[in-house]
C-alpha positions as a LaTeX table, in Angstrom:
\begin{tabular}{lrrr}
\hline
Residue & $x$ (\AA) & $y$ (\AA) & $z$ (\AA) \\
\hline
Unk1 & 1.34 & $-26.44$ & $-31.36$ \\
Unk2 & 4.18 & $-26.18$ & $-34.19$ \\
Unk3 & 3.62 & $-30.11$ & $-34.40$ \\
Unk4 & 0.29 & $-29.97$ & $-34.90$ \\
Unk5 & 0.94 & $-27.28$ & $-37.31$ \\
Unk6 & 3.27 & $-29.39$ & $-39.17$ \\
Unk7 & 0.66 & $-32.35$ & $-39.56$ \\
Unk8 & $-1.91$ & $-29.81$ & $-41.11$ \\
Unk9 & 0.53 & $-28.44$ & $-43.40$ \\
Unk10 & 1.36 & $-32.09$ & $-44.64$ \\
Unk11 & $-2.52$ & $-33.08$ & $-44.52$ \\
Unk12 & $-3.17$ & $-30.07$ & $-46.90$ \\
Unk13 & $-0.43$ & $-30.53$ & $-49.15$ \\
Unk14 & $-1.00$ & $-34.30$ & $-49.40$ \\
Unk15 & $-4.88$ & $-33.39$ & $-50.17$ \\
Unk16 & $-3.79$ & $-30.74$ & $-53.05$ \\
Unk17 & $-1.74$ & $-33.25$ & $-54.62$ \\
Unk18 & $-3.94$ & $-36.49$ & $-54.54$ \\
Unk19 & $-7.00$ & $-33.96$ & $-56.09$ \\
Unk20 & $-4.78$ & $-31.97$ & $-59.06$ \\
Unk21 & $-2.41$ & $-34.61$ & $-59.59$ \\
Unk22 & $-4.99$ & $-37.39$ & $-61.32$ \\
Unk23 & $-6.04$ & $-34.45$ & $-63.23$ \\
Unk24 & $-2.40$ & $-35.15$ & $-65.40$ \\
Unk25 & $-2.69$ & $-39.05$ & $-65.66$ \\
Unk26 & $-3.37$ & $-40.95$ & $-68.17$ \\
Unk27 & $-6.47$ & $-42.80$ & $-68.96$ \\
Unk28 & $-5.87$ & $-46.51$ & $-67.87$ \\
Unk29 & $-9.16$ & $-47.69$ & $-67.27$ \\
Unk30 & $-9.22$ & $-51.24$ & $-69.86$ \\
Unk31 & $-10.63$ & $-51.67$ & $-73.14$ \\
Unk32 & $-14.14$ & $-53.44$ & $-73.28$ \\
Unk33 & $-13.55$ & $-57.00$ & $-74.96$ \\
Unk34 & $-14.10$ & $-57.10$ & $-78.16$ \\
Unk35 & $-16.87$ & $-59.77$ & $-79.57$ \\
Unk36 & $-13.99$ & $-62.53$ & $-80.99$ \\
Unk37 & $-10.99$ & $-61.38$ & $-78.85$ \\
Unk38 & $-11.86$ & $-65.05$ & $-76.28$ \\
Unk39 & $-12.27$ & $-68.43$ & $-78.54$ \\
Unk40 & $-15.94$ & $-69.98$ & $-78.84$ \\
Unk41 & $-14.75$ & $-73.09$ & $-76.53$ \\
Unk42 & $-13.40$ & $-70.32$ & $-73.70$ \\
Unk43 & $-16.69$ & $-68.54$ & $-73.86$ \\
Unk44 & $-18.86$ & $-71.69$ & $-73.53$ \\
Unk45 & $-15.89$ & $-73.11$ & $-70.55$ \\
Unk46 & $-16.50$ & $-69.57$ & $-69.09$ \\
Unk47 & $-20.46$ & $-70.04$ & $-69.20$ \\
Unk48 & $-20.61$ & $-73.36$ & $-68.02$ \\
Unk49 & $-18.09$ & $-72.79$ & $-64.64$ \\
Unk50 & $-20.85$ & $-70.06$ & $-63.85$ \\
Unk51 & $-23.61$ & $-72.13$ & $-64.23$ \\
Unk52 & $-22.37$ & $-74.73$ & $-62.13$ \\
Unk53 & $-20.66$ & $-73.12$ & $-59.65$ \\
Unk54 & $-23.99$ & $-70.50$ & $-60.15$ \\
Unk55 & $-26.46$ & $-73.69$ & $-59.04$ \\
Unk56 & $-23.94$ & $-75.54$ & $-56.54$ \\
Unk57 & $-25.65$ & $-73.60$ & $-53.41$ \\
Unk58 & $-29.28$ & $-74.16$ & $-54.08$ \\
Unk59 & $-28.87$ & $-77.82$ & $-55.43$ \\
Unk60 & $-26.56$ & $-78.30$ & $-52.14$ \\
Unk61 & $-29.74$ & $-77.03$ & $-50.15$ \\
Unk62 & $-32.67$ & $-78.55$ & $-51.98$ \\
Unk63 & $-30.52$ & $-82.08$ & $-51.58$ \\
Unk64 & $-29.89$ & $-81.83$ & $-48.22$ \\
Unk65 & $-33.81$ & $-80.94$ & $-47.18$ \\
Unk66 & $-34.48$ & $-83.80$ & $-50.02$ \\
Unk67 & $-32.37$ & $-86.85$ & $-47.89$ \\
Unk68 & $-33.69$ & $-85.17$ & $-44.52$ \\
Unk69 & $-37.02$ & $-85.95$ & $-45.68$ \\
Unk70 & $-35.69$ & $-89.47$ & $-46.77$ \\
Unk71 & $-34.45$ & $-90.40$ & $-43.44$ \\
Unk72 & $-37.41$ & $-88.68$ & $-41.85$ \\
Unk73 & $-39.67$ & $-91.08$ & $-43.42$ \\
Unk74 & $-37.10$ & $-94.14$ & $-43.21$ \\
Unk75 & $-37.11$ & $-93.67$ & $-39.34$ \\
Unk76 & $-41.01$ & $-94.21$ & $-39.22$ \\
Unk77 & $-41.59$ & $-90.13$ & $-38.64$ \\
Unk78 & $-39.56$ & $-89.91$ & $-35.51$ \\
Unk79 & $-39.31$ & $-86.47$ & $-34.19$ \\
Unk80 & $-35.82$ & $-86.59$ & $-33.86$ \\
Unk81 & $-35.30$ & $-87.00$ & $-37.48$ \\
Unk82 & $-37.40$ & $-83.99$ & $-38.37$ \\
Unk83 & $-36.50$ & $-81.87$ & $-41.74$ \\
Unk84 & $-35.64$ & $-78.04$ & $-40.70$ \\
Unk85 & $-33.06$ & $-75.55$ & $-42.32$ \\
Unk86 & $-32.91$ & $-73.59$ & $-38.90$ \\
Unk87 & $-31.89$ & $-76.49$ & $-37.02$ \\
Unk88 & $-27.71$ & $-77.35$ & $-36.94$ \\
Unk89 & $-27.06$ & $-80.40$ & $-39.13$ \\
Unk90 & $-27.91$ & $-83.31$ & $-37.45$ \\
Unk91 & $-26.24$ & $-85.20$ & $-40.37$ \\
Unk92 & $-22.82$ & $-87.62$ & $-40.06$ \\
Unk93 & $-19.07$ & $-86.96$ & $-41.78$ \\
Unk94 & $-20.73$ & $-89.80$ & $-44.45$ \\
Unk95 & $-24.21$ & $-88.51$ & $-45.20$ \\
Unk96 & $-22.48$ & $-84.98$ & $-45.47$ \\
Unk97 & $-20.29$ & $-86.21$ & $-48.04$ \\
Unk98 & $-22.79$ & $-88.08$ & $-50.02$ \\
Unk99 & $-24.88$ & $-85.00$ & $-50.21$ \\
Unk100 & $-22.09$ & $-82.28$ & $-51.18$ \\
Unk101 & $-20.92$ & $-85.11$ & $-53.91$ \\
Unk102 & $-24.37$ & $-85.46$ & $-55.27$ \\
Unk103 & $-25.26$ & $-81.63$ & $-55.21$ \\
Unk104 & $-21.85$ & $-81.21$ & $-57.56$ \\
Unk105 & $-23.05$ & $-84.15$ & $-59.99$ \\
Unk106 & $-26.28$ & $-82.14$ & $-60.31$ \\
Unk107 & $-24.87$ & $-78.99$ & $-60.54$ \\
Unk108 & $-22.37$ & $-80.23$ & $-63.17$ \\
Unk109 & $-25.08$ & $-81.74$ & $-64.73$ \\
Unk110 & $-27.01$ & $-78.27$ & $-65.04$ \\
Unk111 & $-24.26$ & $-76.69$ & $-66.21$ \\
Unk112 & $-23.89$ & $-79.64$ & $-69.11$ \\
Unk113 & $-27.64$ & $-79.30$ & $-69.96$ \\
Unk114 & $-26.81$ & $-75.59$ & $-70.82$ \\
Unk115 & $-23.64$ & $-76.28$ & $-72.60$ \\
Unk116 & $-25.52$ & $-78.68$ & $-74.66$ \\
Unk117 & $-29.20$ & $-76.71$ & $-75.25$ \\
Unk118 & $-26.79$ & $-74.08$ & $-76.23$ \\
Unk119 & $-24.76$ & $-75.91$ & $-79.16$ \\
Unk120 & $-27.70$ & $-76.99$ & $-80.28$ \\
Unk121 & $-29.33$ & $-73.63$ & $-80.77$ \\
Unk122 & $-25.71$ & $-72.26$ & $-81.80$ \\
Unk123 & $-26.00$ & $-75.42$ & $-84.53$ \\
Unk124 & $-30.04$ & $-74.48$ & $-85.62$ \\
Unk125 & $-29.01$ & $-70.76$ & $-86.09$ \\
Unk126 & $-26.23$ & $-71.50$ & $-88.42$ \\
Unk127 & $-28.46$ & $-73.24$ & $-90.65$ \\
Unk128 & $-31.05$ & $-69.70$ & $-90.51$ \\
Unk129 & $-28.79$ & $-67.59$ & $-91.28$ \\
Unk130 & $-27.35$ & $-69.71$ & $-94.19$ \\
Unk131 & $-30.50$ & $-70.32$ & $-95.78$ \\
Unk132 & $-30.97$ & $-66.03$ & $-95.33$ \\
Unk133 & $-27.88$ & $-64.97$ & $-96.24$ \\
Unk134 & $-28.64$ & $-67.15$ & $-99.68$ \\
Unk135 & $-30.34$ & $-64.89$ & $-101.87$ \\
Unk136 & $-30.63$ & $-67.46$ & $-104.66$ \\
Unk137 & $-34.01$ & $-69.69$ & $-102.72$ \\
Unk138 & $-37.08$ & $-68.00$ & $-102.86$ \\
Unk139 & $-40.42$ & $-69.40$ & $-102.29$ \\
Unk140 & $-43.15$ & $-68.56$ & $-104.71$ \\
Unk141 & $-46.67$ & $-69.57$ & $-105.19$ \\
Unk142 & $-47.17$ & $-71.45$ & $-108.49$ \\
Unk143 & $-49.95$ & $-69.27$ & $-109.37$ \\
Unk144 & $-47.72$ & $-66.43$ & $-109.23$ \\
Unk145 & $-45.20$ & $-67.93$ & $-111.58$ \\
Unk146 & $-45.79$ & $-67.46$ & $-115.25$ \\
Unk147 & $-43.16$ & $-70.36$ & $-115.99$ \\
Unk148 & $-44.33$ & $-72.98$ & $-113.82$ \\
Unk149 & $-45.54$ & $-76.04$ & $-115.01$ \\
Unk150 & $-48.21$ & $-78.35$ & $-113.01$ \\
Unk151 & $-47.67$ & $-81.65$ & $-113.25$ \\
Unk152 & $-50.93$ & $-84.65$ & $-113.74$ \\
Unk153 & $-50.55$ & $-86.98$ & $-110.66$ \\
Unk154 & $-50.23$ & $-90.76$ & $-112.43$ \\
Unk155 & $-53.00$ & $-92.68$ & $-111.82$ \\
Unk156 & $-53.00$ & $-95.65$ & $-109.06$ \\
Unk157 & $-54.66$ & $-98.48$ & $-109.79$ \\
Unk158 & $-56.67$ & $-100.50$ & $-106.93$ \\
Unk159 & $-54.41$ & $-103.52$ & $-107.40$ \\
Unk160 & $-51.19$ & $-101.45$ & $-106.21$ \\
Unk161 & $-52.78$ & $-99.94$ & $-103.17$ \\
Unk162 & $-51.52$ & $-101.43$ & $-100.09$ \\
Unk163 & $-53.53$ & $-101.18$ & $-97.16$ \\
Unk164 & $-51.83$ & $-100.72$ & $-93.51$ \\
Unk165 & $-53.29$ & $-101.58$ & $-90.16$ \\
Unk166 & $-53.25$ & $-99.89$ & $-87.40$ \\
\hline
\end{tabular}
C-alpha cells in the first residue's frame, strides 16, 4: 500500500508541476516570416519543389493507366493485358522504370510551366505598377483639352496607294 502511495504522491506532484510550471516560461513559439526575409529565387525554388513533388503521384498514376492501355491495345485486346488500378502491377523491372522516369519529366515539367507562367506575370505586373506609380501620364480626351491641337491628315494621292493581296 505505502508503494502505491508513493506512486500517487509522485503522479500528483509531477501533474502540479507540468500544469503551473509553463505558466512561468517564456513565449518561444517563432516569429511569422516576414514578406522579404527568403530571396525571390528561394521562394520560386520553394514553389516549384512543391509543385513537382505536389503532381509526381497523380502524373505517376495517370501514366501508368496511360501505357496499360498502350499495351492493352498493342496485344490485340487480350484479357490478360487488361488496364485496372485494383489489380497488382502486372508490369516488368523495365516498363516500371520507364514509367516512374517519365511521370518525373512530366512532373518537372509542371512544375517548370509554373515557374515560368509565374515570371511572366511577376514581369507584366512590374510594368502596371510602373506605369501607376507614374503620376506624370494621364490620358485625356482631346475634346477635353483646351490646349490641344488637331492635326489635318496630308492628303494621299491615288498614284501612292499600294494595293495588297490577300
Amino acid at each position: 500500500m505505502k508503494r502505491n502511495s508513493r506512486i500517487l504522491k509522485i503522479v500528483f506532484v509531477s501533474l502540479v508541476l507540468n500544469v503551473f510550471f509553463p505558466l512561468f516560461a517564456e513565449d518561444t513559439s517563432p516569429a511569422p516570416y516576414k514578406k522579404d526575409e527568403f530571396p525571390l529565387f528561394l521562394q520560386d525554388l520553394r514553389r516549384f519543389e512543391i509543385i513537382s513533388l505536389g503532381a509526381l503521384p497523380f502524373v505517376t498514376l495517370d501514366t501508368s493507366l496511360a501505357y496499360s492501355t498502350y499495351r492493352y491495345i498493342q496485344n490485340d485486346f487480350n484479357s490478360e493485358y487488361l488496364p485496372s488500378l485494383a489489380a497488382s502491377s502486372s508490369f516488368d523491372s523495365d516498363e516500371q522504370i520507364g514509367i516512374i522516369l517519365t511521370s518525373v519529366g512530366i512532373s518537372l515539367g509542371i512544375g517548370l510551366t509554373d515557374y515560368i507562367i509565374r515570371l511572366i506575370k511577376r514581369s507584366g505586373g512590374k510594368k502596371k505598377r510602373m506605369i501607376k506609380e507614374d503620376e506624370s501620364v494621364r490620358i485625356i480626351p482631346i475634346s477635353q483639352d483646351k490646349d490641344a491641337v488637331q492635326l489635318e491628315l496630308p492628303e494621299v494621292n491615288d498614284s501612292e496607294v499600294i494595293e495588297v493581296e490577300e
